[in-house]
C-alpha positions as CSV (number, residue, x, y, z in Angstrom):
1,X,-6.7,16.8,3.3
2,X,-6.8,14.0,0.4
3,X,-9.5,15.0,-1.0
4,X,-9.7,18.5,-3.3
5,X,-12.6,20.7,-3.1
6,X,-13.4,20.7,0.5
7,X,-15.5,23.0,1.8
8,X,-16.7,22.9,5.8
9,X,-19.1,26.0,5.3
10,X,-20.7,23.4,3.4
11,X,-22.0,21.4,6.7
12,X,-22.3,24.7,8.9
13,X,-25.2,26.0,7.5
14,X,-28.2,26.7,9.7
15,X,-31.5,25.2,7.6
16,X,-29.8,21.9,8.5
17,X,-32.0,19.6,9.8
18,X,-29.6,17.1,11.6
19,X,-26.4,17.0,12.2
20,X,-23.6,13.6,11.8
21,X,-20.9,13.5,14.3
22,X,-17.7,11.7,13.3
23,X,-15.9,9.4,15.7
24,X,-13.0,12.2,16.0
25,X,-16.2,14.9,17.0
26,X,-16.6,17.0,13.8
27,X,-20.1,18.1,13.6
28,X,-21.6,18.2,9.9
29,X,-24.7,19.9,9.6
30,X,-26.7,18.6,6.6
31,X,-30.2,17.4,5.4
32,X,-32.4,14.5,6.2
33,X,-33.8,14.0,2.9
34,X,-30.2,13.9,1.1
35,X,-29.3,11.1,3.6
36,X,-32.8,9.6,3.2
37,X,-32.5,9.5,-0.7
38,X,-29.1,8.1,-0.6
39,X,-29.3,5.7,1.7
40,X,-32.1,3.1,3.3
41,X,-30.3,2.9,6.2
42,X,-31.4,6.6,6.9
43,X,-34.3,6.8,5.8
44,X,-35.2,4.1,8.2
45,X,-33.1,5.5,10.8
46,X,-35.0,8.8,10.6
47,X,-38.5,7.6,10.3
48,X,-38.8,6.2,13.8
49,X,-38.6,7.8,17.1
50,X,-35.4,7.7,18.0
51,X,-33.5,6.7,21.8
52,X,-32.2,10.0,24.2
53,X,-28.5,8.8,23.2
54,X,-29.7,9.4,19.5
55,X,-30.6,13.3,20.3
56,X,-28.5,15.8,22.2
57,X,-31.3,18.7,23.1
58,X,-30.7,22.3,23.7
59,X,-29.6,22.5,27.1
60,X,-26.3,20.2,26.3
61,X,-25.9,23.1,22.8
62,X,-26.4,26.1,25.9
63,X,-23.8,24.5,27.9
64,X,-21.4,24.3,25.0
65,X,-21.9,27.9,23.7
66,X,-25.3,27.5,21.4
67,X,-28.3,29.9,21.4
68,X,-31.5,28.8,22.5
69,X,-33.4,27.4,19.9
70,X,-31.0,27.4,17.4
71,X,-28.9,24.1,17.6
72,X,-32.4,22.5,18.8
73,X,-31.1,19.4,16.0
74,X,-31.2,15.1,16.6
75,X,-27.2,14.3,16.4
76,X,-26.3,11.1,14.5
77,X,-23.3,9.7,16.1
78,X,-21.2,7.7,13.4
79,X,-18.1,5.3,13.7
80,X,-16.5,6.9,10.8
81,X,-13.9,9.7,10.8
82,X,-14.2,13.1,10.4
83,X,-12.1,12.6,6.5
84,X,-14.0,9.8,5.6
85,X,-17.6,11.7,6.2
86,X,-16.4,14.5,4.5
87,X,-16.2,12.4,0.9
88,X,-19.4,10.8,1.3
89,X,-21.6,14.4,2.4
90,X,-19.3,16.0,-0.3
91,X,-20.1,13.2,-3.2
92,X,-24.4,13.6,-2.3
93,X,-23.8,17.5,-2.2
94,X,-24.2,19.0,-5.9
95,X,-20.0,20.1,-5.8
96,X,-18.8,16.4,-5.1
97,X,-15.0,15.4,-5.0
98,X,-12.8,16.5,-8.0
99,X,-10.0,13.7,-6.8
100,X,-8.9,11.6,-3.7
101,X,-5.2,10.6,-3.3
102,X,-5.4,8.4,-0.9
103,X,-6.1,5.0,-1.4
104,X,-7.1,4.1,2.4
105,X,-9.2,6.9,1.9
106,X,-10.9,5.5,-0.4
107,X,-10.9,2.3,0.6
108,X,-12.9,3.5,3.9
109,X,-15.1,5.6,2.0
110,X,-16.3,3.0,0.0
111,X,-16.5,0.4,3.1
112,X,-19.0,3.1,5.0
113,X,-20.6,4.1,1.4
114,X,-21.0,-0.1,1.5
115,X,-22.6,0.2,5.2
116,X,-24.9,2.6,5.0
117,X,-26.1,0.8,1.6
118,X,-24.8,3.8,-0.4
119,X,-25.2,2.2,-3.9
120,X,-24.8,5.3,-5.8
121,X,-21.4,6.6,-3.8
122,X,-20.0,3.3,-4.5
123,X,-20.6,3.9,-8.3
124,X,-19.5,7.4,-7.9
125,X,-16.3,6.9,-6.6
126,X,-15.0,3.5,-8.2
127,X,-13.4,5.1,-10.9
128,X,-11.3,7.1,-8.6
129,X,-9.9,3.3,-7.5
130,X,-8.4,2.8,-11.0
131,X,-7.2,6.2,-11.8
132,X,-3.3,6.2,-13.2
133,X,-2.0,7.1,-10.0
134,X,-2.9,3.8,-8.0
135,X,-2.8,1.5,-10.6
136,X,1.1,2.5,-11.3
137,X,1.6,2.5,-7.7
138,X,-0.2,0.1,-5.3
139,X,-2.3,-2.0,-8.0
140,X,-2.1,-4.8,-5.6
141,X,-4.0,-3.3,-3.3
142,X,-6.3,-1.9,-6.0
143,X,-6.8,-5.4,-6.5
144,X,-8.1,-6.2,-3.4
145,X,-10.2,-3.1,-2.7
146,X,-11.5,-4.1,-6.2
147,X,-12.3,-7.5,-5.6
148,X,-14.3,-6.9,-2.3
149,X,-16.7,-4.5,-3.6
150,X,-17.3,-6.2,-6.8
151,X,-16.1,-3.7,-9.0
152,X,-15.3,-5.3,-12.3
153,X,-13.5,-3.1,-14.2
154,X,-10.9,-1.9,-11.7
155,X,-10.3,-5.7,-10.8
156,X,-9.2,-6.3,-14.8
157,X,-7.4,-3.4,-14.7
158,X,-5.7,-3.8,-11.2
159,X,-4.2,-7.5,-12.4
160,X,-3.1,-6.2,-15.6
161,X,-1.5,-3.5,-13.8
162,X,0.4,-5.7,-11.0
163,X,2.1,-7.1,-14.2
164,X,3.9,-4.1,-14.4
165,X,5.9,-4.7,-10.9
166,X,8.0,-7.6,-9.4
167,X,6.5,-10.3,-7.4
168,X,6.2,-8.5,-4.2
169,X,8.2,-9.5,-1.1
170,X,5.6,-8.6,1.4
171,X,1.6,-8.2,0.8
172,X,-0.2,-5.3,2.0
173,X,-2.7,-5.4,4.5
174,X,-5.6,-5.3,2.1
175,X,-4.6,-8.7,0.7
176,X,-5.4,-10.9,4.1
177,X,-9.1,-10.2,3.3
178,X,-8.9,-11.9,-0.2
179,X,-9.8,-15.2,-0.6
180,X,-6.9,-17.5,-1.4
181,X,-8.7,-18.9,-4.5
182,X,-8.7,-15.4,-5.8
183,X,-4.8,-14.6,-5.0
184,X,-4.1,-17.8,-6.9
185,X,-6.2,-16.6,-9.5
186,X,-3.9,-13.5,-10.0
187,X,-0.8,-15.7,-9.7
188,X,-2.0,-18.5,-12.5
189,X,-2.6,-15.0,-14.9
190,X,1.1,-13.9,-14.4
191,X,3.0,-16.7,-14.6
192,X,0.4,-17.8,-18.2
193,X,1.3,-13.9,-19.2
194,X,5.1,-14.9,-18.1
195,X,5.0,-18.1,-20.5
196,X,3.2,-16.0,-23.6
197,X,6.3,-13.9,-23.3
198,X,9.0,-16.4,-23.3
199,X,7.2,-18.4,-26.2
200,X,6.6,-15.3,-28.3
201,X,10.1,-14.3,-27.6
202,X,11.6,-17.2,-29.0
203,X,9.4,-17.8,-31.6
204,X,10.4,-14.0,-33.2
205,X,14.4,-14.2,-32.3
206,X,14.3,-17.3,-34.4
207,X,12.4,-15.4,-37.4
208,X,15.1,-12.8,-37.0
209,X,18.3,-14.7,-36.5
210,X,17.6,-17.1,-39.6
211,X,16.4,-20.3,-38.5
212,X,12.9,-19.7,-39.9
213,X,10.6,-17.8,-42.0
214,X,7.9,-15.3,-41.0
215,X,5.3,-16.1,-40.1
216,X,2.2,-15.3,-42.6
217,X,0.5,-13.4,-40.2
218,X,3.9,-11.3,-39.3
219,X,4.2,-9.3,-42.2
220,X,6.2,-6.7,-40.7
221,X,7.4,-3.4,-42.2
222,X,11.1,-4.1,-41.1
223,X,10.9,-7.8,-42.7
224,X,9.4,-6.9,-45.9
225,X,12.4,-4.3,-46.4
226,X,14.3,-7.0,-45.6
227,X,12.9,-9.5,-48.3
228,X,13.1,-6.4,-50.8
229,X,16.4,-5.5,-50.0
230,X,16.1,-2.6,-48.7
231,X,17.6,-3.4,-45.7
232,X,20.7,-5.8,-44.6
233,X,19.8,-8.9,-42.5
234,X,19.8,-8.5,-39.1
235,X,23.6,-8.7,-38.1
236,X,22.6,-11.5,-35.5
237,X,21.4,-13.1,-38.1
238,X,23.0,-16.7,-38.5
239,X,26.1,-16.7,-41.2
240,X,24.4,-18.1,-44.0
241,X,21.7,-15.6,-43.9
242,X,23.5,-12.5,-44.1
243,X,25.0,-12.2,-40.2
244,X,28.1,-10.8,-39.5
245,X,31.1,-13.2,-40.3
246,X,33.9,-12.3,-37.9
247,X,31.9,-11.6,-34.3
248,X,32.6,-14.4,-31.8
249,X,29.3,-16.9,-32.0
250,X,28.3,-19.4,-29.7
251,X,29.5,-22.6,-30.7
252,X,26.1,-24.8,-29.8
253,X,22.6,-24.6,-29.9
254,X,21.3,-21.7,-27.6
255,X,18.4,-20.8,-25.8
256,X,16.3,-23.3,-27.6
257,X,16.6,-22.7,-31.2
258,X,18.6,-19.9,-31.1
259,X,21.6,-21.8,-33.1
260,X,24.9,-20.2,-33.8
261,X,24.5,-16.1,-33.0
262,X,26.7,-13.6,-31.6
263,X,27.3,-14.0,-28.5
264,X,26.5,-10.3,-27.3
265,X,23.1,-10.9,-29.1
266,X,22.5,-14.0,-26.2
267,X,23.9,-11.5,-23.4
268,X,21.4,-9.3,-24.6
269,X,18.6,-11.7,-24.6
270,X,19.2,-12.7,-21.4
271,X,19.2,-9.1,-19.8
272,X,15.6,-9.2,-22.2
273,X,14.5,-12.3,-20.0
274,X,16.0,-10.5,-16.5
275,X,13.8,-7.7,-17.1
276,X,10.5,-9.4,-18.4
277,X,10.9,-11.3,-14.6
278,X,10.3,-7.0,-13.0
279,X,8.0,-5.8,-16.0
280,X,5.5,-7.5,-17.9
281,X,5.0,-5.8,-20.9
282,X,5.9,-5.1,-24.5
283,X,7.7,-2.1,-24.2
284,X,9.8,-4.0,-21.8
285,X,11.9,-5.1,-24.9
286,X,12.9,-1.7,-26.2
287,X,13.3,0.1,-22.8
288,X,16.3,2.4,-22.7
289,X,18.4,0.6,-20.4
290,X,18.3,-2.7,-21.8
291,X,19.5,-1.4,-25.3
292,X,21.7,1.4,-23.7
293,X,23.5,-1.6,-22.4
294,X,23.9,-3.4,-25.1
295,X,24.5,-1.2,-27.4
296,X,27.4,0.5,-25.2
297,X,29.2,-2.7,-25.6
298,X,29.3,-2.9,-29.0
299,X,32.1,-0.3,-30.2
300,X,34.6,-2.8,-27.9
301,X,33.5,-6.1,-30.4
302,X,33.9,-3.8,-33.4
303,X,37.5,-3.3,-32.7
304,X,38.4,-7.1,-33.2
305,X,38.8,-8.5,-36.7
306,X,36.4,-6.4,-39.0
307,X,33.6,-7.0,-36.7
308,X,29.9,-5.3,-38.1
309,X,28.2,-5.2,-35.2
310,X,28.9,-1.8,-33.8
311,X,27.8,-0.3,-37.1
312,X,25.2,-2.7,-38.0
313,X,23.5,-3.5,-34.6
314,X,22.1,-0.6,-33.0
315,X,19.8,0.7,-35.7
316,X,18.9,-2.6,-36.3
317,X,18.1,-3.7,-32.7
318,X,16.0,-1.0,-32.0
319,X,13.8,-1.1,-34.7
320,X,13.2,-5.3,-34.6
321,X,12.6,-3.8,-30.4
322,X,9.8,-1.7,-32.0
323,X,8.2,-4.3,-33.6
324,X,8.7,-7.4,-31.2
325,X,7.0,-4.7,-28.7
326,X,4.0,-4.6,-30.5
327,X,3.7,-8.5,-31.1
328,X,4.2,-8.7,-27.2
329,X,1.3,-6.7,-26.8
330,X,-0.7,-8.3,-28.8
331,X,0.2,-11.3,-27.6
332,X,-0.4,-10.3,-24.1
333,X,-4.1,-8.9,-25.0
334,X,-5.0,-12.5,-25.8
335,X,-4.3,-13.6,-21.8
336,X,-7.3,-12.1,-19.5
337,X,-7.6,-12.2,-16.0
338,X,-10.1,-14.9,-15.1
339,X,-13.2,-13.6,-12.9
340,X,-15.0,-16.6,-12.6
């Protein structure tokens, strides 16, 4: 099962009143009045006489092992599966579902919670849609699950989340119900998140290699040991403000207005920029791998001509990583996911 909790002595228990048949032929024996109460659609269904194909009578229960008298109960045939019943009776019953791991679980769930004008299941069980474990790994089709049953929160948190993943190659199934308007929607707020990136990016590598001041509303912890003294320059830095003075540099302007910096500092940017196209984020910036990388090739550069970056740069990176990480973020909170 996806579901944890499940109990079928549950829906065997003889003061039923009625019993729900699943497309797949499980048999749930539950209560009028819990189906009435959560749901219109029953109530409805149960307050007028109903057709012969609506009730199976005694002498079909005889035939298939019953005693007389006792199955003697109106049988609600219902196009859902046996799984997907199972949630709903379990969600009305007082134990309810501790956790579903299946999204196309829950997606039907919520689509027969929908049908049956289930209000209260559908509020029940939203927050199951937005739970760690989808949104790290399907959040597209959170997305779209999201979007169709109007669940607000889970459709912020779903785009927010698809930053977190490459452009996908192929869409799932879920996403051919979802009007194009909507889908463009989600692509204008990644490619504005991709541009706050880039602009915030360069904005702070220029800060730290030389070319400008800080910002008055920057006043970071690593740049104010910096203006104290307390701390060297970053080694990136450009020449005349305290960078090291025998790395190989670019010889033109770079990346913008990058200037004259080492040129293992622009490899490194550009692995930044490779990895902001997978991961949206702030922490993208001081991720293992990208300074594992870099780092790793610093030792060689050190051996040629009284180089400082290999004892300078790695300390150095990784805490200006810490910090441009949180600016990103920041940055980042500022772009929202347009609903309207």
């Amino acid at each position: 099962m996806s579901s944890t909790g499940d109990n079928v002595d549950v829906f065997t228990k003889p003061e039923a009143d009625v019993i729900v048949r699943s497309s797949d032929e499980i048999e749930f024996r539950v209560h009028k009045f819990i189906l009435s109460t959560a749901s219109c659609i029953f109530a409805d269904t149960f307050s007028v006489p109903q057709p012969e194909s609506f009730k199976v009578v005694d002498d079909e229960l005889d035939d298939e092992g019953g005693e007389d008298g006792e199955d003697d109960l109106p049988i609600v045939a219902l196009t859902e599966d046996a799984e997907t019943l199972r949630v709903i009776l379990r969600t009305l019953y007082a134990d309810g579902i501790s956790t579903i791991e299946d999204l196309g679980l829950l997606a039907r769930v919520l689509a027969a919670a929908e049908k049956y004008e289930m209000a209260g299941i559908i509020s029940t069980l939203a927050p199951f849609l937005h739970t760690t474990r989808f949104l790290e790994s399907e959040p597209l089709r959170v997305f779209a699950i999201a979007y169709h049953f109007t669940l607000t929160e889970a459709i912020l948190m779903a785009a927010k989340a698809t930053l977190l993943h490459p452009s996908p190659s192929s869409l799932p199934p879920e996403l051919e119900c979802l009007p194009t308007h909507v889908y463009h929607k989600l692509l204008l707020y990644r490619t504005r998140c991709e541009a706050t990136i880039e602009s915030t990016l360069v904005d702070w590598m220029s800060v730290w290699i030389g070319f400008e001041e800080p910002p008055a509303d920057a006043p970071h912890a690593f740049w104010q040991r910096v203006q104290a003294g307390a701390m060297d320059r970053p080694v990136w830095s450009t020449v005349d403000k305290g960078g090291c003075l025998f790395c190989v540099r670019s010889t033109y302007i770079t990346l913008n207005k990058y200037g004259v910096v080492p040129l293992w500092f622009i490899d490194h940017l550009e692995r930044t920029r490779d990895m902001f196209k997978d991961r949206i984020e702030g922490p993208t910036v001081k991720s293992l791998k990208l300074l594992e990388k870099t780092i790793s090739i610093l030792p060689g550069i050190g051996s040629n001509g009284g180089c400082e970056c290999a004892a300078r740069a790695p300390l150095q990176l990784m805490q200006f990583s810490e910090r441009l990480s949180d600016k990103l973020d920041e940055k980042l909170a500022e772009i929202s996911f347009d609903l309207d």
